[in-house]
N, C-alpha and C positions, 0 to 999 in steps of 0.2 A: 628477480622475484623471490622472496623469501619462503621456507618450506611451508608453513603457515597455511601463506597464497593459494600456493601450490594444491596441499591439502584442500583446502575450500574450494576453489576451480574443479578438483579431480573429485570432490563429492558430490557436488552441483550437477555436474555431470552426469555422474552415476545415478540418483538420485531421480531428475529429470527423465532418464531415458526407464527407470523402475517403473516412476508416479504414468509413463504414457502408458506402459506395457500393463497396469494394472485397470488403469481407466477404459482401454478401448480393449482391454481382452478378459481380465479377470472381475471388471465387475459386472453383475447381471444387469439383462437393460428391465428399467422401470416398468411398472405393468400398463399403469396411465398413459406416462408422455410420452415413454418409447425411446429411443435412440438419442431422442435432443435433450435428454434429463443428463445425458453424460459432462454439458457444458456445465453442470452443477460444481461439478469437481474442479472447473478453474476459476468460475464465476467466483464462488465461493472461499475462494482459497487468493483472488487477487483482492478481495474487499478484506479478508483478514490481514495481507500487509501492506491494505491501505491504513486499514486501522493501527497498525503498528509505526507504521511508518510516522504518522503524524504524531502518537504517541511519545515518538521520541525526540520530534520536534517540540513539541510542549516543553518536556522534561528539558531539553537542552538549551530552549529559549527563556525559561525558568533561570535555571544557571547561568546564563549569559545575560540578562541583566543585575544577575548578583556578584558576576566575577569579569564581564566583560572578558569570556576567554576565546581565544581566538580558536584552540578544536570544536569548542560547543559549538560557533558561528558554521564553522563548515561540517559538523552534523547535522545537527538543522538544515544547512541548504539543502546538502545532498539525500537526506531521507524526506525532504520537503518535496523532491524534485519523482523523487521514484516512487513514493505515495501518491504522486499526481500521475503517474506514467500508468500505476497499476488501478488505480480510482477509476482510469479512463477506459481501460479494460474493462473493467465492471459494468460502467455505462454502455460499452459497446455488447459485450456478451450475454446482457441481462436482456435488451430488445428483441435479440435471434433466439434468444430460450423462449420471453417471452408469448413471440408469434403463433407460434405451433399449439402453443397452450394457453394461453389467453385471446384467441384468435386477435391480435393488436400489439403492435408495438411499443405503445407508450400507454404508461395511464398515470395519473397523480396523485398518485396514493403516497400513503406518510416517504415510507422506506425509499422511494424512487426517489420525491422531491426532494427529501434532505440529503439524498448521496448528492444529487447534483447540485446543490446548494454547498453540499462541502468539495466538492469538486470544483466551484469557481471562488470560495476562499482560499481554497491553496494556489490554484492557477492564478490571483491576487495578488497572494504572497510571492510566490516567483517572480511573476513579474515585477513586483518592486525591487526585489534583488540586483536587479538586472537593470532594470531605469532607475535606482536614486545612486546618488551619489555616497563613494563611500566615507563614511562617517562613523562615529561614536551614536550619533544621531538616527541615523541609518539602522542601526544593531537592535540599540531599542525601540523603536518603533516596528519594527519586522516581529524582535521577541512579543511586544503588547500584541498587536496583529493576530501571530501565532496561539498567544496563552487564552486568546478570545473565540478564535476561530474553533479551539478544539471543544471546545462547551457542545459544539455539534456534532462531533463525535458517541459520545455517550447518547445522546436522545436521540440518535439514527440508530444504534445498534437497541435501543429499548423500545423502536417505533412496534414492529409487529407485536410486543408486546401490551403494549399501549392502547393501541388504538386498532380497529377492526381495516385490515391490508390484503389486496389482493396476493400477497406473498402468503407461502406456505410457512406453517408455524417451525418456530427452531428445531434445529434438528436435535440437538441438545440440550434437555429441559425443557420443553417443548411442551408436554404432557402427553394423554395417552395417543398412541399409532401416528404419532412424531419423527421417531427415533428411524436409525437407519440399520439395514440389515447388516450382519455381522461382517458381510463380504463389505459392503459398499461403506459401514465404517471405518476397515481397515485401511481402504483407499484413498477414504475420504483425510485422514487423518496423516497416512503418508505422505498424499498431497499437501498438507499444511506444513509438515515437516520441510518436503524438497522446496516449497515455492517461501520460506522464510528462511531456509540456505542460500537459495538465491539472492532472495533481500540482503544477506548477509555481504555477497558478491561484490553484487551491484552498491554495496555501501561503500565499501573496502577500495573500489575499485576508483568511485568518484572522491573520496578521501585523498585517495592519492593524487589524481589530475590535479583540485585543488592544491594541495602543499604543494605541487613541484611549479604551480601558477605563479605561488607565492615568493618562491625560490628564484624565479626568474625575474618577479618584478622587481624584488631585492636585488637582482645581480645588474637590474637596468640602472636602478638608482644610484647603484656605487658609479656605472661609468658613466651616468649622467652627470654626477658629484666631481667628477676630477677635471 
């Protein structure tokens, strides 16, 4: 493992074990929801790299129909794959905060429907990954897929803006008695730091699985070849 690695594994760590100790000890509990407002701080912090995540799938299936490059291909997959993993968190954490506070687990409102509406284009997108065949063919049609899919990105994050949503207004920009307290800021924003080291991780990590896939299918074909 290269020192690099090394470094990000030992800060993800660190980090992670800060972002709990600040969530369930240093930040005040909310005066409304009480106790279940703490799910705010990973709620909110796995939809941010879900948003990043796809982000970068855009951006790199962008590039991969302009240069057909084979790292863009395995960025895209592998932040395709853990934007889905964290998207799904969101869906799951969002009903148990929900309940206590909107006495109901589900409702269809903008911000709900479009996560999960972008939560079955990316689980889409994987899955073709996975059942088509590989191709030149394959690449691009994944990258269109991708460069279309993300159009839902941005009108989900403008939804409570938008339109009238049983979600609370942003916390940032927001307008007035929005905003969060100085303590539950610093938490909040901690949080965004350690769980997009993470992302970082978890990128780095499937980065590699992949190429060294690659490397084996290369080394089957040479003794296939002789």
């Amino acid at each position: 493992m290269k020192l690099s690695e090394k470094l990000l594994w030992g800060t993800t760590s660190i980090l992670m074990f800060i972002s709990i100790y600040l969530v369930f000890v240093y930040a005040p509990v909310e005066k409304s929801m009480g106790i279940v407002q703490k799910i705010f701080y990973f709620h909110v912090s796995s939809a941010w790299i879900g948003g990043l995540a796809f982000f970068v799938v855009f951006v790199c299936s962008i590039w991969g129909l302009i240069k057909q490059n084979r790292t863009s291909d395995i960025l895209a997959q592998g932040s395709a794959e853990i934007g889905l993993l964290f998207t799904t968190i969101v869906l799951i954490t969002g009903p148990i905060w929900a309940k206590p506070v909107w006495l109901t687990w589900w409702v269809w409102d903008a911000r709900l429907t479009l996560t999960l509406v972008v939560w079955l284009i990316y689980l889409g997108y994987v899955m073709l990954r996975y059942y088509l065949p590989n191709n030149a063919s394959k690449s691009n049609l994944l990258s269109v897929v991708a460069i279309i899919g993300f159009i839902a990105i941005p009108i989900n994050y403008m939804a409570i803006r938008w339109w009238r949503t049983q979600h609370p207004s942003p916390v940032i920009g927001g307008g007035e008695n929005s905003g969060l307290s100085p303590e539950m800021r610093t938490v909040f924003f901690t949080c965004l730091f350690t769980f997009t080291s993470l992302y970082l991780l978890l990128l780095n990590r499937r980065m590699v699985i992949e190429k060294t896939k690659d490397e084996v299918d290369y080394l089957f074909k040479l003794l296939n070849s002789r």
